[in-house]
C-alpha positions in Angstrom: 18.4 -4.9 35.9 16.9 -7.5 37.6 13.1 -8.3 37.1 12.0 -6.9 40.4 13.2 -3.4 38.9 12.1 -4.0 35.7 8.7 -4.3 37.4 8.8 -1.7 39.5 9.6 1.0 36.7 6.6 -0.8 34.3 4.5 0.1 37.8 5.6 3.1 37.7 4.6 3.8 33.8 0.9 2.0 34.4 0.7 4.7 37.2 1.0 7.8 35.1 -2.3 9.9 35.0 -2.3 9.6 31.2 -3.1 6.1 31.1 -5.7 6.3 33.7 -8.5 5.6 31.4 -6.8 3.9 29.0 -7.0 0.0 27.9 -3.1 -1.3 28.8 -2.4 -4.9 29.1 1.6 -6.1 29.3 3.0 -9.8 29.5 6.7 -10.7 29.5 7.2 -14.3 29.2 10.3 -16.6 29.8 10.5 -18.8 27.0 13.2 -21.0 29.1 11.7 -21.2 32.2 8.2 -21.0 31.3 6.6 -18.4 33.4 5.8 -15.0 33.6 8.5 -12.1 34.0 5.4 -9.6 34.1 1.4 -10.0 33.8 -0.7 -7.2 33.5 -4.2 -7.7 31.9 -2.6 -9.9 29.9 -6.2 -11.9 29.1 -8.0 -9.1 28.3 -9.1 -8.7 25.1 -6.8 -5.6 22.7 -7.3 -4.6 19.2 -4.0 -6.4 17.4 -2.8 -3.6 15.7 1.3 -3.8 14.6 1.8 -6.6 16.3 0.8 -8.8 13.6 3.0 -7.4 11.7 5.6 -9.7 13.3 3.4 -12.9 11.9 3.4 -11.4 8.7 7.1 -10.8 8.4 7.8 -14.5 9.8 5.4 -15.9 7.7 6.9 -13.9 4.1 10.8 -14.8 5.4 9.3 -18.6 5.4 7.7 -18.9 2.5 8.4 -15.8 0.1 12.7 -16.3 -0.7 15.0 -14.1 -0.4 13.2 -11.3 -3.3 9.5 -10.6 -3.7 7.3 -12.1 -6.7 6.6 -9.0 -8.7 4.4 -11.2 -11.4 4.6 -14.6 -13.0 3.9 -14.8 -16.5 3.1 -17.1 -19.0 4.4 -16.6 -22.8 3.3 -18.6 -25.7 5.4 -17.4 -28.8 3.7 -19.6 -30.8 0.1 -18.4 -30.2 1.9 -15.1 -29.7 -0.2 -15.0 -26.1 0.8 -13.4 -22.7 -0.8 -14.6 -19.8 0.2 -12.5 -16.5 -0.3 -13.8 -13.0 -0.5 -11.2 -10.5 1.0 -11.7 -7.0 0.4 -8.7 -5.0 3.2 -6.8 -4.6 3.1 -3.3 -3.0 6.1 -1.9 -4.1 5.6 -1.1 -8.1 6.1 2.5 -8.6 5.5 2.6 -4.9 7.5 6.6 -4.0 9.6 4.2 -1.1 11.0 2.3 -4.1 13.4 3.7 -6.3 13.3 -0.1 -8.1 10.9 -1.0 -10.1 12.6 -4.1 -11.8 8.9 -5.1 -13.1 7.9 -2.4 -15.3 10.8 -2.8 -18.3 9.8 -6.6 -19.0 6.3 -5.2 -19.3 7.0 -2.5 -21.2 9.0 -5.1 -23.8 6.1 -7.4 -23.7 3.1 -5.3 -23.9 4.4 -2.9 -26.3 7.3 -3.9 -28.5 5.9 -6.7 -29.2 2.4 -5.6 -28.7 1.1 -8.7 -27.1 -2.0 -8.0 -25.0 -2.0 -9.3 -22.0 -4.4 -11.9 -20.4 -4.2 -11.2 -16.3 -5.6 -14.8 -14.5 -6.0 -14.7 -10.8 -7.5 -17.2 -8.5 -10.3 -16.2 -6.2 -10.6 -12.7 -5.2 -9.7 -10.1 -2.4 -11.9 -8.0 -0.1 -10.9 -4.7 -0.7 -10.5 -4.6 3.3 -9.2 -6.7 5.6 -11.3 -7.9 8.6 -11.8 -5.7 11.5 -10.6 -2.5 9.2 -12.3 0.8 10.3 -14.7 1.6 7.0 -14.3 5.3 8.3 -11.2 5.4 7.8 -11.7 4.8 4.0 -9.6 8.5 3.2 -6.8 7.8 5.5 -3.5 7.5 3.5 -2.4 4.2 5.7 -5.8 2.1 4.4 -5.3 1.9 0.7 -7.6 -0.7 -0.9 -5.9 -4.2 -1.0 -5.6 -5.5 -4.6 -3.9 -7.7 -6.7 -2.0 -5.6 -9.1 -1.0 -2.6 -6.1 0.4 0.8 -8.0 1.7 3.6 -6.9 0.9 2.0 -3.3 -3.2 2.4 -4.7 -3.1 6.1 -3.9 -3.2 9.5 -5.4 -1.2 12.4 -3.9 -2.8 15.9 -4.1 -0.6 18.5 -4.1 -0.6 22.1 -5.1 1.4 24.3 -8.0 0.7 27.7 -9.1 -2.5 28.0 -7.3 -4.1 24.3 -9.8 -4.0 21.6 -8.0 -2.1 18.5 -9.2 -2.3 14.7 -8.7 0.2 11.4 -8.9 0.1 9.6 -11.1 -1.4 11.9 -13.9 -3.4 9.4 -14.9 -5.9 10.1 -13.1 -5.4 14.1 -14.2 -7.7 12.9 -17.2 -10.0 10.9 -15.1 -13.6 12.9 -14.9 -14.2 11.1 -11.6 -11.7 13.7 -9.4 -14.2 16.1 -9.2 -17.7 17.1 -10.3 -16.8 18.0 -14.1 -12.9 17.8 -14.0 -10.1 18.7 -12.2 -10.2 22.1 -13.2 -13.7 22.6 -11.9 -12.8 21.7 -8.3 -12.9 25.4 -6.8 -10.5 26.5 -4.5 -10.3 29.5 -1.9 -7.9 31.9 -3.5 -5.7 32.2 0.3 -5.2 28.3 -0.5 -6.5 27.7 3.2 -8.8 24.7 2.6 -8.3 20.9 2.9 -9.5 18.3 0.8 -12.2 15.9 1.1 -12.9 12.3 -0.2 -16.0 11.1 -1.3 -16.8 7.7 0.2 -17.7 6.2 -3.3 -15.0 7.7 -6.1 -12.4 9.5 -6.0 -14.0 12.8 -6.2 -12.7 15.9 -4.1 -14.3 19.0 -2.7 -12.4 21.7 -0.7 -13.3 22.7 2.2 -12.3 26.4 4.0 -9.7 25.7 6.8 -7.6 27.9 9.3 -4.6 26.1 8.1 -2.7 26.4 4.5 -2.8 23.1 2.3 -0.3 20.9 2.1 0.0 17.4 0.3 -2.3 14.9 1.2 -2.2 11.3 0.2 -5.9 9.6 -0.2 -6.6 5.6 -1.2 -7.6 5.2 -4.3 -11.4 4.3 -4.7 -12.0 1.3 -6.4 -8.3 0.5 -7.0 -9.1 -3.3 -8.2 -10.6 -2.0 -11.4 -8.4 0.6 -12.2 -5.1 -0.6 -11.9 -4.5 -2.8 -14.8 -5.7 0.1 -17.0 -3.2 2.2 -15.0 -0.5 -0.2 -15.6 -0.7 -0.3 -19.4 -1.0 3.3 -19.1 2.4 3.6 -17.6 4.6 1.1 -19.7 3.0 2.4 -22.8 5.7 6.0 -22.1 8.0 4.1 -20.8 11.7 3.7 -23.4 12.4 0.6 -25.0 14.3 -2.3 -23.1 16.4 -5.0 -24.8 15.4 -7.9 -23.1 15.2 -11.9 -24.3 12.6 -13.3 -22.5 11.8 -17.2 -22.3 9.1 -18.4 -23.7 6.7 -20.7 -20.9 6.0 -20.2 -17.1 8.5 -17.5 -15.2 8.5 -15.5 -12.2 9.9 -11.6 -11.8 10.8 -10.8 -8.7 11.3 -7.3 -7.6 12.8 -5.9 -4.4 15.3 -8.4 -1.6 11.9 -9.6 1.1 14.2 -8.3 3.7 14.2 -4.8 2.4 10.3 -4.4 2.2 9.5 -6.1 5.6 12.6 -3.7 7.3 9.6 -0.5 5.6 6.7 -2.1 7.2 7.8 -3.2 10.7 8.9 0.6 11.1 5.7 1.9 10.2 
């Protein structure tokens, strides 16, 4: 097509009635020639939204390698000390990864040969990012950032045999999911209800609804302060590994970059 047609059918688009009210802005730009193919509101100002995610994948194909830094340790075998170095990663026991190349060093480390771990960090994270809607705080694609992410830093409510149920089942003992316990969370016997988050824990109430209940996902409140205990809590059950690990500074890495940023440019 030439760029005249390609023009006229984005016209055409912009002229729907749907987008009548709506904020649109569109610029196609010749990298060789230097001008502009198409300009539509192209200097007004749009919330970025998945377009940075492009920035963020150039920027982790740059600087990351070719697999992702699941943790960088230190280990002294004379002191018999283990100093852990978090890096970030989202994917441990993430449900998109089947992987989790991280947890049987740990499990070696932190329980056969019961060293207990020092975690060092440098500086600190917001819990949200700038411009991040704080409403938003229950909504299963805002999960707290942190620097030891588990199980994506959510919990995923589901229902069996009338109870309700949570992953991981950690938090099953935690008295913080609802007023006195889990089991005191009371639920209309139809099972038409959905589930609400308070703003400050991760405390549920149900609430009657014209629909059934189905899973729900929620971000886990205060995920920075929980997760290490969640972590040991999960390598504790874990079976024993036969690993020799070096003694000093090393990194494990986790899943290919490639395969990660292919999951978050499609979301």
């Amino acid at each position: 097509l030439t760029v005249n047609a390609n023009a006229t059918v984005i016209d055409s688009f912009l002229a729907l009635p749907d987008l009548a009210q709506a904020h649109v802005g569109i610029a196609v730009y010749d990298m060789e020639d230097k001008h502009y193919l198409y300009n539509y509101q192209a200097t007004k100002n749009f919330i970025p939204a998945s377009t940075t995610k492009l920035l963020t994948a150039y920027a982790a194909m740059r600087f990351l390698g070719d697999s992702i830094p699941a943790m960088r340790y230190e280990l002294d075998s004379a002191l018999q000390q283990l100093t852990l170095y978090p890096t970030g990663d989202p994917t441990l026991l993430h449900s998109d990864f089947s992987n989790h190349r991280l947890l049987p060093y740990l499990q070696h480390l932190i329980v056969q040969k019961k060293l207990n771990p020092v975690f060092k960090h440098q500086g600190s994270i917001e819990k949200y990012g700038m411009g991040w809607a704080w409403d938003d705080f229950d909504a299963d694609y805002m999960p707290e950032r942190s620097l030891i992410p588990i199980y994506g830093n959510t919990l995923r409510w589901s229902l069996s045999g009338g109870a309700l149920q949570i992953q991981p089942k950690y938090w099953m003992q935690k008295h913080e999911v609802g007023t006195k316990g889990l089991h005191e969370i009371k639920l209309p016997n139809d099972s038409m209800f959905y589930l609400q988050r308070s703003a400050n824990a991760n405390s549920v109430v149900a609430v009657p609804s014209n629909r059934k209940f189905s899973t729900i996902v929620f971000p886990v409140f205060d995920a920075a302060n929980n997760n290490s205990w969640l972590l040991y809590d999960t390598v504790r059950n874990l079976k024993s590994s036969a690993l020799n690990l070096p003694v000093g500074k090393h990194t494990i890495h986790s899943v290919p970059t490639d395969t990660l940023l292919k999951l978050c440019m499609y979301r």
